[in-house]
C-alpha positions, 0 to 999 in steps of 0.5 A: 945572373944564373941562379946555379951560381949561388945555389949550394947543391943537393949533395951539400944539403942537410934534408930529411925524408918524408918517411923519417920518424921523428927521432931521425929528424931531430937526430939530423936537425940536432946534429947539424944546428939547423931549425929548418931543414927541406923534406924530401920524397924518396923519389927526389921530389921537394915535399915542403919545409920542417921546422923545429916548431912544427916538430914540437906542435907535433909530437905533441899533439900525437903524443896526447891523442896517440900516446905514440913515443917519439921514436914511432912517430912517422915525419909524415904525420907531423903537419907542417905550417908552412912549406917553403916556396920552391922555384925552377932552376931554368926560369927564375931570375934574381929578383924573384929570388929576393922575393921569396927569401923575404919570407924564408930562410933559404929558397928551395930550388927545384928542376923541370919535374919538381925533384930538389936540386938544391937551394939558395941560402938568403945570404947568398942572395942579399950579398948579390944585391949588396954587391950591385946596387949598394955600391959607391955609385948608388949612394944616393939611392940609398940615401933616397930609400932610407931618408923615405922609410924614416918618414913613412917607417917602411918602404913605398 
């Protein structure tokens, strides 16, 4: 299954530029209810992932160190601890979509020169999953896999 079939576009996407202060980030996060939001560069280039987390270890610490308010502190000095993993639209099948949503909330998805093209929520992704293998047909494989995970309390 194409991967574009699930993606919600760039143009859908609540995302923040690198260059942003801090203030225009929260502004946009608050607004939205997202704790989580894509960065991107000017360019279109997928930079990483801001959570609200990373804002508040930031603005901390620059605060202390540099007793900057928040309306001067650029996004690009807030470090970020962890970065979505970002996948090619052209080569990336549904399995390796799952893959990485175990981890992240939604799965950035990015072209041939890594500009953001959008992403793919994990909802989206585990309601394919539903759909095809959680079906009548599969309850035995469903019994199979719960009845293990009860015994050795998670998956083989």
């Amino acid at each position: 299954m194409n991967l574009l079939f699930f993606m919600t576009l760039k143009q859908d996407v609540v995302f923040v530029y690198e260059d942003w202060t801090v203030r225009q980030a929260l502004e946009k996060m608050e607004k939205y209810r997202y704790s989580t939001v894509p960065v991107l560069a000017r360019d279109g280039r997928y930079v990483g992932t801001l959570t609200e987390g990373d804002l508040l270890w930031g603005i901390r610490r620059i605060q202390k160190e540099k007793n900057l308010e928040v309306e001067e502190m650029p996004l690009s000095g807030i470090p970020r601890r962890r970065d979505y993993e970002a996948v090619p639209a052209a080569t990336t099948g549904m399995e390796q979509l799952l893959a990485a949503a175990t981890n992240q909330n939604f799965v950035p998805v990015v072209d041939g020169r890594n500009n953001f093209i959008g992403l793919v929520r994990r909802n989206a992704i585990l309601q394919y999953f539903y759909d095809r293998g959680w079906s009548e047909g599969s309850k035995q494989n469903r019994s199979a896999l719960f009845s293990q995970e009860n015994r050795t309390g998670s998956r083989a």
